[in-house]
C-alpha positions in Angstrom: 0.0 0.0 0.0 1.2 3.2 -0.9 1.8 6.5 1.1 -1.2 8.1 -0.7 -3.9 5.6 0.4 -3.0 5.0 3.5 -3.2 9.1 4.0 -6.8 8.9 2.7 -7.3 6.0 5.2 -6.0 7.6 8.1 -6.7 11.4 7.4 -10.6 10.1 7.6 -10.0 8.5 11.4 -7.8 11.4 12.5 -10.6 13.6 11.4 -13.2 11.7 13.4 -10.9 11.5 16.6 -10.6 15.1 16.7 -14.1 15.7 16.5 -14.9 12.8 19.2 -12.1 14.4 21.5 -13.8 18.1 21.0 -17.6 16.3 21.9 -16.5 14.6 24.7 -14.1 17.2 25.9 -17.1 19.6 25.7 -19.8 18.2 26.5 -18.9 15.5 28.8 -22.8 14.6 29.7 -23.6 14.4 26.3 -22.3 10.4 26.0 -22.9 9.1 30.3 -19.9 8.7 32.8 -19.5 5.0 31.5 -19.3 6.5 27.8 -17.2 9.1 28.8 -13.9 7.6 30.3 -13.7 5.1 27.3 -14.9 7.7 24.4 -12.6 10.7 26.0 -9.5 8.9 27.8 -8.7 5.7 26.3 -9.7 7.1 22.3 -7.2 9.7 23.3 -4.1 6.7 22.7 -6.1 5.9 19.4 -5.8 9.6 18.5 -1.8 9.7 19.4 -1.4 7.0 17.3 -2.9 8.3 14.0 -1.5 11.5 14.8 2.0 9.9 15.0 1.1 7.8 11.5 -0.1 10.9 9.8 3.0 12.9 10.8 5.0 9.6 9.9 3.8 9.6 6.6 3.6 13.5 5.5 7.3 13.7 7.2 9.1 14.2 3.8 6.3 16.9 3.2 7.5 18.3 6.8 11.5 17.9 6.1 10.9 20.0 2.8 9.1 22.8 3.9 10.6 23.4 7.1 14.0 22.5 7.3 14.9 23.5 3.9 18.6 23.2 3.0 20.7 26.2 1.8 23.5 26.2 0.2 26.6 26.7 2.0 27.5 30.4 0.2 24.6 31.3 1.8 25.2 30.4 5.3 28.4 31.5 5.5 26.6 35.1 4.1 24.5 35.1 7.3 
């Protein structure tokens, strides 16, 4: 499987964490104390995780706009 697909695979999830985080976060009543600790506290690991896989997998995205490499006249102009 290639980086694309598995982006639209986990860019779908990570989306859906986040707005399960914000609902519970927020409105804490809205799912029952039982509902609660395992939709806030234990989906927050689930949300690490494809956080950590989508930042694994756009990390030569990252590298290239962030840390771009200059060439060496140019640093030794700085």
């Amino acid at each position: 499987m290639d980086k694309k697909t598995l982006l639209k695979i986990v860019n779908p999830i990570l989306l859906v964490l986040v707005a399960n985080q914000l609902a519970t976060g927020f409105r804490p009543k809205l799912y029952g104390p039982g509902s609660f600790k395992l939709m806030h506290k234990q989906m927050a690991v689930i949300l690490t995780v494809a956080l950590a896989s989508h930042l694994a997998l756009n990390f030569p995205w990252i590298k290239n706009t962030y840390w771009k490499k200059t060439p060496r006249d140019a640093r030794q102009k700085k």
